[in-house]
C-alpha positions in Angstrom: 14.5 0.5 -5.3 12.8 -2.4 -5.2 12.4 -5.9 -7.2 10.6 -8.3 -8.2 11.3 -12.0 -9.9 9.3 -14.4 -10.6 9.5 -18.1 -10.8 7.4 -21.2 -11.9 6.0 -21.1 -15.8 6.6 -23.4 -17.9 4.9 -25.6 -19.9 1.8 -27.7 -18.1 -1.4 -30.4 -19.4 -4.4 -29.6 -19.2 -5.7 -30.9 -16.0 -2.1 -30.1 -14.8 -0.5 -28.0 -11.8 2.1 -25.2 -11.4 3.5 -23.0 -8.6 4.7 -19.3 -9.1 6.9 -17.4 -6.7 7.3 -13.8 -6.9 10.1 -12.7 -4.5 10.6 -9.2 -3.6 13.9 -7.3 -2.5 15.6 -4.3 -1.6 14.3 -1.0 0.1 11.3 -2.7 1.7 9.9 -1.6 4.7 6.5 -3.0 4.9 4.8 -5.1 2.1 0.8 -4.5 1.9 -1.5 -6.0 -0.9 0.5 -8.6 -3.3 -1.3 -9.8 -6.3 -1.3 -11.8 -9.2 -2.3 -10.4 -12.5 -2.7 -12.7 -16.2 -2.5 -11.4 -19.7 -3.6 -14.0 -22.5 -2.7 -12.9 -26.2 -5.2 -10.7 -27.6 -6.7 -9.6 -23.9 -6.2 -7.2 -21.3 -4.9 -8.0 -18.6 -6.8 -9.2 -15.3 -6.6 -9.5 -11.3 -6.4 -12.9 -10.8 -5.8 -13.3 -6.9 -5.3 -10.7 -4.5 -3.6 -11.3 -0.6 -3.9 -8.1 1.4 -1.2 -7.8 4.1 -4.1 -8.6 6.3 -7.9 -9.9 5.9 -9.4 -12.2 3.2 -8.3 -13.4 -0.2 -9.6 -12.4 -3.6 -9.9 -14.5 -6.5 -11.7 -13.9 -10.3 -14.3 -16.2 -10.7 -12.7 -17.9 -13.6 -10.1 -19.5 -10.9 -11.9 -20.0 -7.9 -11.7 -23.3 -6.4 -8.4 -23.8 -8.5 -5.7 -21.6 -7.5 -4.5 -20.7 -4.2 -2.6 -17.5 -3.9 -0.5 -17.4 -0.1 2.2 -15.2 1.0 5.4 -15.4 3.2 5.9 -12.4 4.8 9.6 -13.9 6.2 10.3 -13.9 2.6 8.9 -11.2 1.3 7.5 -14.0 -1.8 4.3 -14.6 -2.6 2.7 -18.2 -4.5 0.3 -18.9 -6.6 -0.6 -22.7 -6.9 -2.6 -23.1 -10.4 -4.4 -26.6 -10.1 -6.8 -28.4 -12.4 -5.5 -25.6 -15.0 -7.2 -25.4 -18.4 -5.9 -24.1 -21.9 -7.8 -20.7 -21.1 -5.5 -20.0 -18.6 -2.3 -19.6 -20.6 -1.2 -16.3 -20.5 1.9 -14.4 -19.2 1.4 -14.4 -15.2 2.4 -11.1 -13.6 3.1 -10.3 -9.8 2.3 -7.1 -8.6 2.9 -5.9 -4.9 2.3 -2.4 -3.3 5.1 -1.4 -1.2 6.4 1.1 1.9 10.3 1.5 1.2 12.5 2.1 4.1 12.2 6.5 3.3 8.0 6.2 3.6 7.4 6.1 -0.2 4.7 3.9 -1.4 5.6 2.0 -4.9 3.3 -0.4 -6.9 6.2 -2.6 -8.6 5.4 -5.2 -11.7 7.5 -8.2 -11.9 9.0 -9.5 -15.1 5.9 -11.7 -16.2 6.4 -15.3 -16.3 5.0 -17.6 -19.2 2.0 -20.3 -18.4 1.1 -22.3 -21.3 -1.6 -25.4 -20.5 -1.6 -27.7 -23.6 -1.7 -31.5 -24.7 
């Protein structure tokens, strides 16, 4: 099995920053693509970054030039730094990492979600 928690909501300005971890454990051989999903009340949810294990990141336009996604693969965690963050992006924040397991199975695990709320 394998497990993901997440870190980092909370509460932020407008105009703000916030960090969020994801840290993965358990059976993991090999990590590939870790991503960052968002889903604000009312709306599906949507890729928001995207660090394959190797080769350029991916961002949706709406965050580009604002947040940073990065991985450490030592950790098995990846971040997402959320700067100059507007009320549009509140929404619960959801890590999502495909994964090799020590017996060869690819999983695609969810973490728990973690609130962002950006509000005066």
């Amino acid at each position: 099995q394998v497990q993901l928690v997440e870190s980092g909501g909370g509460l932020v300005q407008p105009g703000g920053s916030l960090r969020l971890s994801c840290a993965a454990s358990g059976s993991i051989y090999m990590i590939n693509a870790m991503c960052w999903y968002r889903q604000a009340p009312g709306k599906q949810r949507e890729m928001v970054a995207r660090i394959p294990s190797g080769g350029s990141t991916n961002y949706a336009d709406s965050v580009k030039g604002r947040f940073t996604i990065s991985r450490d693969n030592a950790k098995n965690t990846v971040y997402l730094q959320m700067n100059s963050l507007k009320p549009e992006d509140t929404a619960v924040y959801y890590c999502n990492v495909g994964v090799i397991t020590n017996s060869g199975r690819w999983l695609e695990v969810w973490g728990q979600g973690t609130l962002v709320t950006v509000s005066s």
